[in-house]
C-alpha positions in Angstrom: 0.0 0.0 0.0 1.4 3.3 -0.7 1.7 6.1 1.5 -0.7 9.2 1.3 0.9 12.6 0.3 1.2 15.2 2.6 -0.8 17.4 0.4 -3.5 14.4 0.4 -3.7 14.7 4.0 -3.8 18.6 4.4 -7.4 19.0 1.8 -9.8 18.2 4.8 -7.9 20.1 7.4 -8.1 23.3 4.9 -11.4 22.7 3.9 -12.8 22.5 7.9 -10.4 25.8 8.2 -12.3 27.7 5.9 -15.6 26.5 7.0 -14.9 27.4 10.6 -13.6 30.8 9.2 -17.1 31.5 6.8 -19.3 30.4 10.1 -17.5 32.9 12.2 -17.5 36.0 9.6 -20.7 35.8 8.9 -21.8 35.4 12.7 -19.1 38.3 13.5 -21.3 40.4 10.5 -24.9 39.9 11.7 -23.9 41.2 15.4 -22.8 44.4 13.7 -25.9 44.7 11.8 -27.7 43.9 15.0 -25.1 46.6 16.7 -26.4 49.1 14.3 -30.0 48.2 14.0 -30.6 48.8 17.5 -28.3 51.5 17.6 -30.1 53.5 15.0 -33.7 52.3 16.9 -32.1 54.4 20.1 -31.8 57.6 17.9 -35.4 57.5 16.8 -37.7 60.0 18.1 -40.8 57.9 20.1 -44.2 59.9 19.6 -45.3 61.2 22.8 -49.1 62.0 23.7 -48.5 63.5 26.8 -45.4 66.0 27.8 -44.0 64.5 31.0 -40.9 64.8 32.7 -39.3 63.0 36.0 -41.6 65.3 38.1 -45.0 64.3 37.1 -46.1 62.3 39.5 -49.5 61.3 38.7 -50.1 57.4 36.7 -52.6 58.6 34.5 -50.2 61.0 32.6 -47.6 58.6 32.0 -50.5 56.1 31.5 -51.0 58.2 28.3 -47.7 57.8 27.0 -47.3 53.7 28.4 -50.8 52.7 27.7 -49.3 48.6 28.0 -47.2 49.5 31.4 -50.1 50.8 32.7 -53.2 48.7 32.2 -50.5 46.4 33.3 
């Protein structure tokens, strides 16, 4: 039986190399789209009903603004 080659041996090896390395670039590139995304989602202006501040005390008010939070 004859020996393999060294380069014989060395065509799985590369091939798992560069499939570990696509895997990991393309997870590395959707968490900075995600980065971004919810960075840009931060910068957005959120449409308020009622003007309140960290002063207004009463529920109703922010109720107004938090409709969800405050049935809840």
């Amino acid at each position: 039986m004859e020996p393999r080659s060294p380069e014989r041996k060395r065509g799985p090896a590369l091939l798992g190399i560069a499939l570990v390395t696509a895997v990991a670039t393309a997870a590395l590139a959707a968490l900075l789209v995600n980065i971004v995304q919810r960075k840009t989602e931060a910068q957005s202006t959120v449409l308020r009903v009622a003007a309140i501040d960290e002063t207004t005390v009463d529920p109703a008010e922010w109720g107004k603004n938090f409709p969800r939070e405050y049935d809840g």
